[in-house]
Rosetta silent file (secondary structure, phi, psi, omega in degrees, C-alpha in Angstrom):
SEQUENCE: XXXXXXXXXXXXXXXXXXXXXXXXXXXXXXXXXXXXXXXXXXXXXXXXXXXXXXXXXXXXXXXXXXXXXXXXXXXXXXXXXXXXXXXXXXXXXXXXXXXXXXXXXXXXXXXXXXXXXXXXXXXXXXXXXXXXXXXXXXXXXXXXXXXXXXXXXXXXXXXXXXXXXXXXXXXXXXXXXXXXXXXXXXXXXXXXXXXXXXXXXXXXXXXXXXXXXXXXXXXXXXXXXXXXXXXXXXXXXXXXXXXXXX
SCORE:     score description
SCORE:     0.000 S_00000001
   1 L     0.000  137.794 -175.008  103.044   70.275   99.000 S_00000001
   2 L   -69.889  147.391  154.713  106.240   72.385   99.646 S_00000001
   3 L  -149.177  126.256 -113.379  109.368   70.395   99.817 S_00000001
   4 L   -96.101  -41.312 -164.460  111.021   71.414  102.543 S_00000001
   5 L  -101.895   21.003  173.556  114.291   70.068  102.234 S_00000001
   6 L  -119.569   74.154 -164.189  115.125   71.899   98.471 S_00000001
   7 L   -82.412  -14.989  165.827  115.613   75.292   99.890 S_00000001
   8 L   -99.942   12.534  114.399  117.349   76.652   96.454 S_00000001
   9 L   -29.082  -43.334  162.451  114.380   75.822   94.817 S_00000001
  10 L   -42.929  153.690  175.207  112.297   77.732   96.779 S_00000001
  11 H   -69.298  -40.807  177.041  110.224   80.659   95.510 S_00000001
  12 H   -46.642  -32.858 -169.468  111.393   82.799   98.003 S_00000001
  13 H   -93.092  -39.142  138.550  114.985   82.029   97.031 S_00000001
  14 H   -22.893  -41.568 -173.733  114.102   82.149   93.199 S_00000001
  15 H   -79.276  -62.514  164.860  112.739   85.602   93.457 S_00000001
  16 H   -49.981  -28.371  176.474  115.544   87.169   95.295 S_00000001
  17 H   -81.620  -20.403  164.766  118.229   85.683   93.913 S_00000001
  18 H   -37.838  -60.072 -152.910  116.932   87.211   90.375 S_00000001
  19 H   -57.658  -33.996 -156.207  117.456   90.544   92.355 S_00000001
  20 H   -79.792  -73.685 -143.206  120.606   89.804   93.992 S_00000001
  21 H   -48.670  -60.764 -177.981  121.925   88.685   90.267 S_00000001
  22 H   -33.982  -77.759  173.975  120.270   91.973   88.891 S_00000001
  23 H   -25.582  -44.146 -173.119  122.244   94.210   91.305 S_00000001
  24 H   -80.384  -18.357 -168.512  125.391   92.408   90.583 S_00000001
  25 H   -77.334  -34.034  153.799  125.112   92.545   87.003 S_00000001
  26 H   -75.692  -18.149 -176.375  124.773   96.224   86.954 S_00000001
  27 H   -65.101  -50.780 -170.959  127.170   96.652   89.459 S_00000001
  28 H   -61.358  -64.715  172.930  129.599   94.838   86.848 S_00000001
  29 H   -80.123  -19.026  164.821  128.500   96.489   83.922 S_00000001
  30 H  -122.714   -1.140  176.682  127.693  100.364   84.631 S_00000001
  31 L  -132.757   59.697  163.706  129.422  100.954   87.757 S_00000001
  32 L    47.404   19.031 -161.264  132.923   99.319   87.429 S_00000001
  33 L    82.050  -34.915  158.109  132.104   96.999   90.026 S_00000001
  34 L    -7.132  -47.809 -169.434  132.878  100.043   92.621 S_00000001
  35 L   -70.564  137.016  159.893  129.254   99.113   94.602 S_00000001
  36 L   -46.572  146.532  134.983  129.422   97.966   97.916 S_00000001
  37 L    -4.633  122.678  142.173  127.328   94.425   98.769 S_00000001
  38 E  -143.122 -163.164 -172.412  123.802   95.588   99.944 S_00000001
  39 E  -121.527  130.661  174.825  120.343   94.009  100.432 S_00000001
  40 E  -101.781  131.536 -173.374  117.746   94.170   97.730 S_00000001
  41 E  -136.332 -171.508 -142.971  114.257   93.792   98.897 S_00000001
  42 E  -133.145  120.099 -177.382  110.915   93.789   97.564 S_00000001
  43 E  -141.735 -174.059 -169.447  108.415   96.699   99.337 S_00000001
  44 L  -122.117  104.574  144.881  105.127   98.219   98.984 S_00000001
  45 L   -66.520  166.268  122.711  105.382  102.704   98.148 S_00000001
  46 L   -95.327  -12.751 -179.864  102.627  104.010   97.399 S_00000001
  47 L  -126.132    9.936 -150.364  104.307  107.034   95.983 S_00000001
  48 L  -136.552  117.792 -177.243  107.401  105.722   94.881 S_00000001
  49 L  -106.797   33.582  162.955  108.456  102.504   92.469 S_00000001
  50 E   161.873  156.825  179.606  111.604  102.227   94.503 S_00000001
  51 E  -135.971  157.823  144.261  113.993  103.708   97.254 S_00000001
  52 E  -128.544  158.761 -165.568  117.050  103.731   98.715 S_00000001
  53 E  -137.257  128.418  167.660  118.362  104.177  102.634 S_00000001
  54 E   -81.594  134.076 -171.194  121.449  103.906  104.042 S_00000001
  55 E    68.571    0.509 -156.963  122.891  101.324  106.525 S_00000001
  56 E   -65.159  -10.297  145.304  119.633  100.777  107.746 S_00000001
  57 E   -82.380  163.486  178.972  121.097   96.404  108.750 S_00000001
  58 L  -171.434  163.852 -164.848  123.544   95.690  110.786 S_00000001
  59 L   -94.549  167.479 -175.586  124.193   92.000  112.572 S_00000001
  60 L   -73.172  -58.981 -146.830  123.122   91.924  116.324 S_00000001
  61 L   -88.970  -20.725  156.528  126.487   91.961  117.623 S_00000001
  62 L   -59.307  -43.242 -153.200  127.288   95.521  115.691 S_00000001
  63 H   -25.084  -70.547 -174.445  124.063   96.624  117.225 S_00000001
  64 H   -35.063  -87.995 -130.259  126.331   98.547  120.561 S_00000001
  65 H   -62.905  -26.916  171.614  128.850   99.917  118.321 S_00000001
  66 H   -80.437  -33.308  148.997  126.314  101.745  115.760 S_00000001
  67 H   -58.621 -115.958  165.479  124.684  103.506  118.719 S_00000001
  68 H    42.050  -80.333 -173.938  128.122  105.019  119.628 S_00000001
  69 H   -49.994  -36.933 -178.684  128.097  106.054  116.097 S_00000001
  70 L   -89.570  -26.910  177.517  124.490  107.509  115.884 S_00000001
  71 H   -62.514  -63.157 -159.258  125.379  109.364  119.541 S_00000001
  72 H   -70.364  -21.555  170.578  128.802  111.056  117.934 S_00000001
  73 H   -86.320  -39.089  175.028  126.797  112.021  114.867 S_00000001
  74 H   -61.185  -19.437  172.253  124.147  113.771  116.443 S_00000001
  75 H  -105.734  -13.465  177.910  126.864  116.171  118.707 S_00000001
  76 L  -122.151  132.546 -161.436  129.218  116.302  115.914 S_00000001
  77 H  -105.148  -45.803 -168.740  127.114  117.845  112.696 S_00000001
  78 H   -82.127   15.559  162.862  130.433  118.894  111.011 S_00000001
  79 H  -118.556   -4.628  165.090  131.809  115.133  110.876 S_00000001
  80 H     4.333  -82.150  179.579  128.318  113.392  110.295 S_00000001
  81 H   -46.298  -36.315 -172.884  129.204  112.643  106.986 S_00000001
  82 H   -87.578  -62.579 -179.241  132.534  110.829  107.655 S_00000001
  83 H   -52.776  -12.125  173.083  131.131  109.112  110.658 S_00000001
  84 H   -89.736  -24.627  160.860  128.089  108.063  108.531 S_00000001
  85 H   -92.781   24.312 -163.113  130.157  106.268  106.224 S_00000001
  86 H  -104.331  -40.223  147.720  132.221  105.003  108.405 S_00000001
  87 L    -2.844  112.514  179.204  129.069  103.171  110.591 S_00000001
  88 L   -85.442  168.195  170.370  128.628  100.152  110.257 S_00000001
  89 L   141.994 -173.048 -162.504  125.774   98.130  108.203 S_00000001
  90 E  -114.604  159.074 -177.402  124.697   97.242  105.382 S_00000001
  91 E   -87.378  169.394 -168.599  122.752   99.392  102.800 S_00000001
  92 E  -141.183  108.064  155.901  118.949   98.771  101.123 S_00000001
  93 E  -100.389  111.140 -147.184  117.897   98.837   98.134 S_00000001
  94 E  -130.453  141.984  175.203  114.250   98.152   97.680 S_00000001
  95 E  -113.459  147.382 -136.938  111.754   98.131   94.776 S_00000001
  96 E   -87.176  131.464 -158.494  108.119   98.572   94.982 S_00000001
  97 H  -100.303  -10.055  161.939  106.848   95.355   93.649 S_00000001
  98 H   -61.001  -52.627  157.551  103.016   96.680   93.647 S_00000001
  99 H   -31.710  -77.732 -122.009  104.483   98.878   90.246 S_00000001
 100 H   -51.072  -64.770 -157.237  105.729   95.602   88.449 S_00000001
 101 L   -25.540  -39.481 -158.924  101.834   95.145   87.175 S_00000001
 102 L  -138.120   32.465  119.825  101.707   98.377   84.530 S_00000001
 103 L  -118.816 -177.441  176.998  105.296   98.403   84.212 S_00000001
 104 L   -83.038  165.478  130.874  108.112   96.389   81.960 S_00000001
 105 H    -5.291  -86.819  167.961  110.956   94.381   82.716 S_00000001
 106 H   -36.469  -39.549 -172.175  113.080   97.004   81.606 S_00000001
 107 H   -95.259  -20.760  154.339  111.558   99.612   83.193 S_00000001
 108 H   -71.764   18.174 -167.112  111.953   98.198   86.872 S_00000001
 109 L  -117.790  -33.612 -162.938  115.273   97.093   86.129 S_00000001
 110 H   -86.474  -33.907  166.688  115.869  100.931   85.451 S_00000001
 111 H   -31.228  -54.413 -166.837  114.336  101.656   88.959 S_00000001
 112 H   -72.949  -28.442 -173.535  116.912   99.418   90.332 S_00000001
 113 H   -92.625  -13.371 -171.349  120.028  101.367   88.460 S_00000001
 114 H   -77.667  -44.194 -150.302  118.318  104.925   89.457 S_00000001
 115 H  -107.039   59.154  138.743  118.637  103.554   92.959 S_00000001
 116 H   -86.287  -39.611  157.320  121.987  102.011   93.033 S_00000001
 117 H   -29.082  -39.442 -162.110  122.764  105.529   91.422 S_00000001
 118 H   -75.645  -64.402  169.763  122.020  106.798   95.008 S_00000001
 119 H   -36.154  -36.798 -160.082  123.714  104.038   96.741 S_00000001
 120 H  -102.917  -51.591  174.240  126.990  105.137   94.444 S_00000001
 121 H   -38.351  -55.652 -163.790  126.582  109.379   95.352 S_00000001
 122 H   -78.595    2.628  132.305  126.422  108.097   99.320 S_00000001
 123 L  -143.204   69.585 -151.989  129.450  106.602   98.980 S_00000001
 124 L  -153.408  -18.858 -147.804  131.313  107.995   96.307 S_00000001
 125 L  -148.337 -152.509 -174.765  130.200  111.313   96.297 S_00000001
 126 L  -125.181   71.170 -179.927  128.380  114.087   98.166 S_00000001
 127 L   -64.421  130.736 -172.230  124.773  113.318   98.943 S_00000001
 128 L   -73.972  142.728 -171.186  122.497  115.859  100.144 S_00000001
 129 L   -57.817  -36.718 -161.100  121.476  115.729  104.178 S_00000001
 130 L  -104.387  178.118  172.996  118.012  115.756  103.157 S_00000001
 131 L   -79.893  110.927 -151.413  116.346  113.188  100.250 S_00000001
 132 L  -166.002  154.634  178.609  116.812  114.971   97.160 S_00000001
 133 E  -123.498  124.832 -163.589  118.299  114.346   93.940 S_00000001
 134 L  -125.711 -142.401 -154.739  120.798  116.932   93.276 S_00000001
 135 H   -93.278  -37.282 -179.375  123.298  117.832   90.019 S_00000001
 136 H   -68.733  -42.129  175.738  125.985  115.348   91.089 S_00000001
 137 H   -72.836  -21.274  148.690  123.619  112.227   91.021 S_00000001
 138 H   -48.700  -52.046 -175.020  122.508  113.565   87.696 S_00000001
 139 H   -68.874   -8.171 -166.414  125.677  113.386   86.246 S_00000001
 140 H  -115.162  -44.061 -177.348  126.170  109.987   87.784 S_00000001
 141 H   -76.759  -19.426 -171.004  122.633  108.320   86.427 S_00000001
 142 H  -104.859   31.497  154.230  123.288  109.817   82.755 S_00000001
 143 H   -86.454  -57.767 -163.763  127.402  107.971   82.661 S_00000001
 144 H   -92.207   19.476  171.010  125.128  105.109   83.292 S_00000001
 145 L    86.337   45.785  151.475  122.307  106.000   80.691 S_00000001
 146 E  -139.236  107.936  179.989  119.703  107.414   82.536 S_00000001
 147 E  -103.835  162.894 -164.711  118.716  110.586   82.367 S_00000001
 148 E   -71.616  150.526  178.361  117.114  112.281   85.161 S_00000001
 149 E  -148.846  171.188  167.493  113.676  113.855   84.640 S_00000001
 150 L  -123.059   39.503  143.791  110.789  114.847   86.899 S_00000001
 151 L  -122.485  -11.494  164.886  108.215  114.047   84.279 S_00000001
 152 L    80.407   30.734  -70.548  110.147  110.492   83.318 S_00000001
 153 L   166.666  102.347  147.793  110.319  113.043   79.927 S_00000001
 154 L   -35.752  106.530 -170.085  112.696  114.640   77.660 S_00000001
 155 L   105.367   13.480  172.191  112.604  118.211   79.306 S_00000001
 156 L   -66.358  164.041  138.516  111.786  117.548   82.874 S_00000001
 157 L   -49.358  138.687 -162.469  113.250  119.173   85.896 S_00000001
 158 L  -118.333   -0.566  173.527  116.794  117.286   86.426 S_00000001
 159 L  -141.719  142.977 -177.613  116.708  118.220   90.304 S_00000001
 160 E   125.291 -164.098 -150.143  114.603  117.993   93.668 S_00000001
 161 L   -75.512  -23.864  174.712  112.654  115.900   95.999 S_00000001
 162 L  -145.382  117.346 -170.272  111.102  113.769   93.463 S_00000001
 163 L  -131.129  133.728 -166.607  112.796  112.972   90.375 S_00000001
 164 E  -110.481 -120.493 -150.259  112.322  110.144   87.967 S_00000001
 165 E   177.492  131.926  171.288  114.206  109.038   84.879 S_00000001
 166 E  -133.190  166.506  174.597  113.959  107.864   81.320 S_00000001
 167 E   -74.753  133.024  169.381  116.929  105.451   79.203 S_00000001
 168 L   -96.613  112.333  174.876  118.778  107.524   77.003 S_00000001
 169 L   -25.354  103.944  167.735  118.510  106.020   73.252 S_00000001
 170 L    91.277  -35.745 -171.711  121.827  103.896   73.124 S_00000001
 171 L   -75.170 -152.973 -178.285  123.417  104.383   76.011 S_00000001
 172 H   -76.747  -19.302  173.662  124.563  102.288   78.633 S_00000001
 173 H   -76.498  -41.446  171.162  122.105  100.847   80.487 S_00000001
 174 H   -42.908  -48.456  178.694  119.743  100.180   77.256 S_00000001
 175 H   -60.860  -33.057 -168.720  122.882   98.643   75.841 S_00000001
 176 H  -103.890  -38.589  177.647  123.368   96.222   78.969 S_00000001
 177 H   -31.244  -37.697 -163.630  119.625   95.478   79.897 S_00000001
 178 L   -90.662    1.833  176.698  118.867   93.421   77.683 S_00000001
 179 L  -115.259   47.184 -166.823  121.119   90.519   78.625 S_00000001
 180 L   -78.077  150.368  146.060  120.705   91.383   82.476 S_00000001
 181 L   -77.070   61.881  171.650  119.608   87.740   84.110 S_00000001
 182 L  -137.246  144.095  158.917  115.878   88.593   85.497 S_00000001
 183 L   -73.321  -58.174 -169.679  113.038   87.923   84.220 S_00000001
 184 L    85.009   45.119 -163.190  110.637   89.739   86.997 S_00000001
 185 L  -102.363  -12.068  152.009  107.473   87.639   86.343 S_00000001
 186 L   -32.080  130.583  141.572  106.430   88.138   89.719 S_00000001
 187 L  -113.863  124.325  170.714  103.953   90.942   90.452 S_00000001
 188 L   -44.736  170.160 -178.381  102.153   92.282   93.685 S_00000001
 189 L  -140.418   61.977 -159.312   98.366   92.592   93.540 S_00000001
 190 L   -80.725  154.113 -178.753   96.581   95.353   95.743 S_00000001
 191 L   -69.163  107.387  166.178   92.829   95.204   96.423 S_00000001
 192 L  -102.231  123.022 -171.747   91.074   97.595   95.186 S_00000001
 193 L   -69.792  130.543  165.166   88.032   99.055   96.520 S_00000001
 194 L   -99.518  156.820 -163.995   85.530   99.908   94.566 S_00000001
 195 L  -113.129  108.075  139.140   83.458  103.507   95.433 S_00000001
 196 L   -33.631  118.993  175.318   80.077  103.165   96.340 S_00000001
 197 L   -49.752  112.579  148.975   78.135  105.270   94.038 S_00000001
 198 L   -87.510  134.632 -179.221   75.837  107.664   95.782 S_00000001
 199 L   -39.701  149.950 -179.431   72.329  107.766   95.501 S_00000001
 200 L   -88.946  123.974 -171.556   70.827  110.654   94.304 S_00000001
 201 E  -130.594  155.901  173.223   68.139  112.192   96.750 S_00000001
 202 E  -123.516  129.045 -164.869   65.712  114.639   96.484 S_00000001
 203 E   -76.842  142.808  162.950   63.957  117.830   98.574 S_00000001
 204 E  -122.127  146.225 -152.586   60.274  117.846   97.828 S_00000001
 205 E  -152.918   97.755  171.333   58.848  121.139   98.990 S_00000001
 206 L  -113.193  142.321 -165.418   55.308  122.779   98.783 S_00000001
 207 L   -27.863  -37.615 -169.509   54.996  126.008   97.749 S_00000001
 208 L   -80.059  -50.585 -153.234   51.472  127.188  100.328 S_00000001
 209 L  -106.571  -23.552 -178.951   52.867  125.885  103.463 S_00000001
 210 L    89.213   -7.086  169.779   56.368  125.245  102.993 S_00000001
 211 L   -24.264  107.802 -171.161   56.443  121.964  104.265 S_00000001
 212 E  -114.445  131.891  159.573   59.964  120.234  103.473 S_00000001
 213 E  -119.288  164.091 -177.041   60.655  116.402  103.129 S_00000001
 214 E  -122.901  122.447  168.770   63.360  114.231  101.565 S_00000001
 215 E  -144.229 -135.533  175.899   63.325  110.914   99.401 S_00000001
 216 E   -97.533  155.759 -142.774   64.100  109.078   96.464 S_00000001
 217 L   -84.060 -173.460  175.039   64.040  111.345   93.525 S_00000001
 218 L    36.524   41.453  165.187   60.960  110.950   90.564 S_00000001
 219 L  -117.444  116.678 -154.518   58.420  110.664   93.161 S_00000001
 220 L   -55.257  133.151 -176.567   54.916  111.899   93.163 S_00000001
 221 L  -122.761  144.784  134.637   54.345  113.621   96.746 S_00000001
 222 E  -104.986  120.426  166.845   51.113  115.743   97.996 S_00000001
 223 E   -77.078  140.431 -130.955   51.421  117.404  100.969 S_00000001
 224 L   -97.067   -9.781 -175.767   49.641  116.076  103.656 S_00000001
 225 L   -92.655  -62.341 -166.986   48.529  119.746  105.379 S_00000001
 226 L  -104.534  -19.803  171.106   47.069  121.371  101.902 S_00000001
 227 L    82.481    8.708  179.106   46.550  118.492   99.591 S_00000001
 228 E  -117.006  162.197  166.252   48.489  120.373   97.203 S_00000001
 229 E   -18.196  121.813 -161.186   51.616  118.904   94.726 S_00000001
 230 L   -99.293  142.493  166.784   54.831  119.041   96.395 S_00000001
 231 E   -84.981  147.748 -156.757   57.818  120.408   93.785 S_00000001
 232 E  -121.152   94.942  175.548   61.062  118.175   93.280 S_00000001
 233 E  -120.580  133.798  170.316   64.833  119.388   93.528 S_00000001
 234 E   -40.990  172.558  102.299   67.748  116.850   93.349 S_00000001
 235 E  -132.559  150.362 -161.920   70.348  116.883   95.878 S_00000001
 236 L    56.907 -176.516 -164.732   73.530  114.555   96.111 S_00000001
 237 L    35.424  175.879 -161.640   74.533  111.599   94.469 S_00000001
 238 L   -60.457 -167.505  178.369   75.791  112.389   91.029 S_00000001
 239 L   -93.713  166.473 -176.888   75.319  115.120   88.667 S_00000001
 240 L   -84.073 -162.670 -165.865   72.454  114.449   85.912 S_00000001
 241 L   -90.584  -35.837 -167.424   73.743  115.032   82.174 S_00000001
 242 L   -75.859  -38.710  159.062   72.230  118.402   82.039 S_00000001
 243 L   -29.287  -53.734 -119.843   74.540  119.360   85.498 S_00000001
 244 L   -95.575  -11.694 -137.394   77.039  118.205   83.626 S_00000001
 245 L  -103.628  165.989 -173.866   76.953  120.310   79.919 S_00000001
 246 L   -99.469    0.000    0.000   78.815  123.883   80.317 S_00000001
């Protein structure tokens, strides 16, 4: 039975506040402190083991005042930028918690510093209008000891729409990880369906009359017009071994 009235206790409150901790602790230790407050949350990618988006909370009572803001960016394109960081709300940083299974500790923790990385270009820096990882947030993930890769690689692509990241041997985040306070021992669980095999079927065919029928494969047939031996070709379901050889 839950009990009800120990609300810092809670799991809910247990999980997140690892996150919250995480965030601040890098915040402390690779970015000078510098990052604004956001919200870290816990999502499902599918193509992605984490993201980040700007402003996308705001309190109820901002609500008015960020339309206004979202009108005047859309007619003025050359002050966007200053009006988007000027907007109010709060920013999101979210990790895909469906990953944690077949990765470490470490290496979602590094998820969380690429995309604080992001968080510190959009307001620090020059982000690109579209979602992209460009040369300035490379130079900004390897100060904090990550460098960018598109293969997660030594020798990846270091720019574009989807770019990962490996720890560079020694540097700073490797140096500070290991006393961050999270554990992570949560992990998502998705179902996964398993794919019906298909059966393997077969054309049976005879030769005088031409007569064609279909059924399960290795079966004796005589056709019912000539009495004579109907010939047997596979179709569908998988290939045999001999399909298979080059």
């Amino acid at each position: 039975m839950v009990d009800e009235g120990n609300v810092e206790t809670g799991l809910t409150t247990r999980v997140y506040s690892e996150l919250q901790n995480a965030y601040h602790y890098f915040n402390r230790e690779l970015f000078d402190g510098r990052l604004p407050e956001c919200i870290v949350t816990l999502t499902h990618q599918r193509s992605s083991h984490g993201y980040f988006r700007s402003k996308p909370f705001v309190t109820r009572t901002q609500l008015e005042e960020t339309d206004e803001f979202l009108a005047a960016m859309e007619e003025g394109a050359d002050e966007s930028e200053a009006l988007e960081r000027a907007r109010p709300g709060i920013d999101e940083v979210s990790l895909n918690v469906f990953g944690f299974r077949d990765r470490t500790r470490d290496e979602i923790l590094s998820t969380l510093v690429h995309e604080m990385t992001h968080l510190e270009q959009h307001h620090f820096g020059k982000p690109p209008k579209r979602p992209s990882h460009n040369r300035e947030w490379g130079d900004m993930m390897k100060k904090v000891g990550l460098y960018p890769s598109a293969t997660g690689a030594p020798g990846g692509k270091e720019t574009g729409r989807r770019v990962a990241h490996y720890a560079i041997p020694d540097g700073p985040f490797e140096m500070a990880v290991g006393d961050c306070p999270a554990t992570l021992d949560w992990v998502g669980l998705l179902t996964r369906k398993r794919k019906k095999s298909k059966r393997a079927k077969a054309k049976y065919e005879c030769a005088a009359c031409e007569v064609v029928l279909r059924g399960k494969p290795g079966i004796s047939v005589v056709c019912g017009l000539c009495e004579e031996p109907m010939t047997e070709e596979l179709i569908g379901g998988p290939p045999s071994e001999a399909e298979g050889e080059e």
